[in-house]
NUNU-31897 format. One record per residue (C-alpha): residue in three letters; y, x, z. Coordinates in steps of 0.05 Angstrom, whole numbers, padded with zeros to 5 digits. Example, Ala and Ser with C-alpha at 12.3 -4.5 7.8 and 13.67 -1.06 7.14 Angstrom:
% NUNU-31897
 code      v      u      w
  ALA -00090  00246  00156
  SER -00021  00273  00143
//
This chain:
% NUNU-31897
 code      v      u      w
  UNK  01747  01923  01330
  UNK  01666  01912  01351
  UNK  01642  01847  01337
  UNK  01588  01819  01378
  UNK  01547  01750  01365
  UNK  01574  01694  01402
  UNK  01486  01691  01428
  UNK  01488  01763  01451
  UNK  01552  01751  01490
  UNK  01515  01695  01523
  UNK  01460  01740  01531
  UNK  01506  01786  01570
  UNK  01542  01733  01611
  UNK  01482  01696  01634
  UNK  01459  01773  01652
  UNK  01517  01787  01692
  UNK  01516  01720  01725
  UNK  01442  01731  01752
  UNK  01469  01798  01779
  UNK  01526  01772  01813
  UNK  01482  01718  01846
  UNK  01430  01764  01872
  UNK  01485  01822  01895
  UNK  01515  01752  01930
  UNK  01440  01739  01956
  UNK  01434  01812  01981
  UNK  01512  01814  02012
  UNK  01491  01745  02056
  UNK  01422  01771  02074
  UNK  01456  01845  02105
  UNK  01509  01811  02142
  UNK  01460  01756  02180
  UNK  01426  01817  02205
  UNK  01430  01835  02283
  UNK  01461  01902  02261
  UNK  01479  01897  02190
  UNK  01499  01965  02147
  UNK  01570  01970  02139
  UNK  01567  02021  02083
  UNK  01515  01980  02042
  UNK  01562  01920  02053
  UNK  01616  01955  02023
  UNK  01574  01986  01962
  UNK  01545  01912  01949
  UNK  01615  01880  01947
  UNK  01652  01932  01911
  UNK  01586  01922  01851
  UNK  01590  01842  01862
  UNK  01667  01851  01847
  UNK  01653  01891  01788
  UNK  01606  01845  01754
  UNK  01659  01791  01771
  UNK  01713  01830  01729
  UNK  01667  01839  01676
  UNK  01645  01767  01663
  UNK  01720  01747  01673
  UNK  01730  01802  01622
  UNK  01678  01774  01580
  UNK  01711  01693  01579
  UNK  01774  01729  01555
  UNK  01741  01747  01488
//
């Protein structure tokens, strides 16, 4: 088993967490649009949904 420092987990999480918040930023921002783009909506979530399995992943530890 990998051990990692509880300060680069932080790190890691706090890295995440930014992501997550701008790939929120960038999901409300394309849908307030006149004529948003479906298929970047979808790519955004499915990445914002991602990073929220990995920092849930990441509390588990």
């Amino acid at each position: 088993m990998r051990y990692y420092s509880p300060t680069s987990i932080q790190s890691r999480l706090t890295s995440l967490r930014n992501r997550h918040f701008m790939t929120s930023r960038k999901i409300d921002t394309e849908s307030k649009k006149p004529n948003p783009d479906g298929f970047l909506l979808q790519e955004l979530k499915r990445r914002r949904l991602k990073l929220k399995d990995e920092i849930t992943g990441y509390s588990l530890i």
